[in-house]
N, C-alpha and C positions, 0 to 999 in steps of 0.2 A: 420287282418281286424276285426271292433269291430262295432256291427251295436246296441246301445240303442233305447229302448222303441220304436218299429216300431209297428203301425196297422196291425193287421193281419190277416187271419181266418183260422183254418187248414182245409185240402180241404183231407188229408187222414193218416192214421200211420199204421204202417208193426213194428212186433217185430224185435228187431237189439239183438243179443248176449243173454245173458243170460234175463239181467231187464231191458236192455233197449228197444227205440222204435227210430226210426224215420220217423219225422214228415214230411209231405208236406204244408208248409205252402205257403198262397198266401197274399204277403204282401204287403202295399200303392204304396210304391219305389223301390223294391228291387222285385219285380216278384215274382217268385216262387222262392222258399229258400227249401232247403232240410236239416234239424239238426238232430242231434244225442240228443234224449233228455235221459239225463242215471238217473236211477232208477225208470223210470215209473213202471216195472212190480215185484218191489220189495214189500216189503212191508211194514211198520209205516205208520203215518200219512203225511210226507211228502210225501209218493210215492200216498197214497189217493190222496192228497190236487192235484198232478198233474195229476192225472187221472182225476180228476172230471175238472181240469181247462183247458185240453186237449179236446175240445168237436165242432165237426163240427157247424157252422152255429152262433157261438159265436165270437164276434169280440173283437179281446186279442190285447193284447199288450208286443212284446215278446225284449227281447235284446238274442244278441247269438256274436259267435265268431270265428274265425277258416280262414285258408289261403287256402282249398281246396274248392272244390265245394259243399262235406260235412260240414255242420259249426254243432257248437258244441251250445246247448239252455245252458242260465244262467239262466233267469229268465221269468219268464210270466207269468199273470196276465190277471184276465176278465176286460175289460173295460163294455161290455154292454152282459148279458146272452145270450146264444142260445132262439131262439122264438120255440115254439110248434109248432112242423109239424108233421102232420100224415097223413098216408094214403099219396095219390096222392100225398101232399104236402113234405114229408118225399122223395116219390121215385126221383121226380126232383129236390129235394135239390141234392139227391147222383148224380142226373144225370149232372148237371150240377159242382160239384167237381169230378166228375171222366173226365168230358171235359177237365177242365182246366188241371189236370196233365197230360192226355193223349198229346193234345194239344201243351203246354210249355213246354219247359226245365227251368231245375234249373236255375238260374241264365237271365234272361230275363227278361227284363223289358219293360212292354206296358202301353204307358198313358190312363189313363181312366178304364185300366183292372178290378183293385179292385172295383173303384167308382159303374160301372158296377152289378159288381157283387153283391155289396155290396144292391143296390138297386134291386139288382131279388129276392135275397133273403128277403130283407125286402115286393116286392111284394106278392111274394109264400104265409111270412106268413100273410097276411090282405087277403088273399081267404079263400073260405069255404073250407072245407078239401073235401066234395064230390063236390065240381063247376070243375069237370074235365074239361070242356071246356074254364073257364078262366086259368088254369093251366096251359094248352097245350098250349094257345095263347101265355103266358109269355115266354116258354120255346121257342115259335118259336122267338121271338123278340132278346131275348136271344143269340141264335143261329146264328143271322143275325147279333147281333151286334160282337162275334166271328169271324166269315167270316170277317169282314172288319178290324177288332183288325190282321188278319192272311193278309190282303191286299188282302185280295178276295171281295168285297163288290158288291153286286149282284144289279145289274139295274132293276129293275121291272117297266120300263117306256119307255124305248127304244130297239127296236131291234139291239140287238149285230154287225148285218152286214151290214144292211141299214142304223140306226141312227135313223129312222121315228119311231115314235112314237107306242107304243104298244094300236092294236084295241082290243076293245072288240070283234067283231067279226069274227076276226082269230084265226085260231091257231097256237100255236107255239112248237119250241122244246127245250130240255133243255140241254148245253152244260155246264162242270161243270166248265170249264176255263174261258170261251167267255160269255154264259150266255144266252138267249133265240132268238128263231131265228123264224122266217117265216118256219112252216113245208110244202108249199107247193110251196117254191123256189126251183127253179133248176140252174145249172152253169151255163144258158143262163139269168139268170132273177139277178146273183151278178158278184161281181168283184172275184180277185183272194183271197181275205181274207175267201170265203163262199167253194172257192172250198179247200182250207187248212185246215178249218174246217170239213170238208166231209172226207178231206186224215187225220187224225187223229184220230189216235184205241181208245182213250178215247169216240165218239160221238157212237163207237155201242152200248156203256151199257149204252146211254141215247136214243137211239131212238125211243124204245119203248114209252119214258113218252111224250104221246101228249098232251098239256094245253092248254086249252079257254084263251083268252086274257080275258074275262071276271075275270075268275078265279086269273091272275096276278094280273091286275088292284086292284083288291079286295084286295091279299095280300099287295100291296104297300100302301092299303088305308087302315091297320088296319081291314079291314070290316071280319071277320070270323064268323059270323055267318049261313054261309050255311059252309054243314056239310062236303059237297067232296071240298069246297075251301081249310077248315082245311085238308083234306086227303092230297091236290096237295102239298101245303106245306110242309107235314110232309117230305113227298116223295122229294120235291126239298131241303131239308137241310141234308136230310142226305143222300144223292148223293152229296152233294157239303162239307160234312164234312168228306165224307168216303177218299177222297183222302188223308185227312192229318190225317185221325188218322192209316196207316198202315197196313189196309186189317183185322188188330182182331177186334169183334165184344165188343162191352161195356159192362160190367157187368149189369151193373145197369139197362141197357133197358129189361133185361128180370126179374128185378122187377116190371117194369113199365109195362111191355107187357098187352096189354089187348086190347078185337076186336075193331076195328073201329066203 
């Protein structure tokens, strides 16, 4: 199999053998791509010219080749440079390429994945590098739009059990499958779908998270401006991302860590 000149960005690279690396690339059509790129870590000017042309956040243009799930890099080339990220903007760049290969397997392919992606990073970099609050808002939208790329796509408008509409002035609870519910239903007030929810061991490591419908409404409205809506969010995405990334905790968020 021979894939030419595909879009692509690399999202991470691990030394492979002696000089070589491979790459995680996240390409237009082809998902995530895993290559062998050989003589990055050698050294002349051609092993330069790929190290410098190997750079997260740069949107290249790669051909490669290979019959296994490992394929083998021929050529690649910047189409448009990496943008300047630092600080904040640097740590949710990594944080969001360490998603996607956590996330993906090799070979998978999601419509809209790149495009996606493509456009977070170009928001990350038109923020100020210290607007930590427009940062985290991207990241969260980001993150929602994963969930529904993985076919978990969260309703922040209806009650998971009832269908009626979410108040502002209730509250609710957060299921990471089902998705928010009435916290002050009991099995006399749903049908048998609330009482299956309840007999499911995933709803104890969500009981504790009580949320204002206020607070949802908000997130479904963009509105993040009050400061514990941004907390409930943070809190509802990664309860809803912890399932599918396998119980290990993410490198990169403890570059990112910092108090609320």
């Amino acid at each position: 199999m021979s894939i030419e000149l595909e879009r692509c960005f690399l999202l991470h690279q691990r030394p492979y053998r002696e000089t070589s690396v491979i790459a995680e690339l996240l390409t237009e059509h082809e998902g995530r791509v895993s290559l062998v790129c050989k003589g990055v870590r050698s050294v002349g000017k051609k092993a330069s010219s790929l190290r410098s042309t190997l750079q997260p956040f740069a949107l290249l243009s790669a051909s490669w080749s290979g019959k296994t799930d490992l394929k083998s890099l021929r050529q690649v080339e910047v189409i448009t440079p990496a943008p300047r990220l630092h600080q904040s903007q640097l740590y949710a760049g990594l944080y969001l390429n360490e998603l996607l290969v956590r996330l993906f397997h090799s070979g998978e392919s999601h419509t809209n994945l790149f495009s996606r992606y493509q456009a977070s990073i170009s928001e990350l970099a038109s923020l100020a590098a210290d607007d930590t609050i427009a940062i985290e808002v991207s990241l969260r939208r980001f993150e929602a739009r994963l969930l529904a790329t993985l076919g978990f796509e969260l309703d922040f408008m209806r009650d998971a059990i009832t269908g009626k509409p979410i108040t502002a002035d209730a509250e609710y609870q957060f299921h990471t499958e089902y998705g928010f519910y009435r916290a002050d239903l009991n099995d006399a007030d749903a049908d048998n779908e609330h009482s299956a929810i309840n007999a499911d061991s995933a709803l104890a490591s969500n009981a504790h998270l009580l949320i204002a419908g206020s607070a949802i409404l908000a997130i479904q409205n963009h509105d993040y401006h009050d400061k514990k809506v941004r907390q409930v969010a943070k809190k509802i995405m990664r309860l809803a991302l912890a399932q599918h990334l396998g119980g290990r905790p993410l490198k990169s968020r403890e570059l990112y860590r910092r108090p609320d």
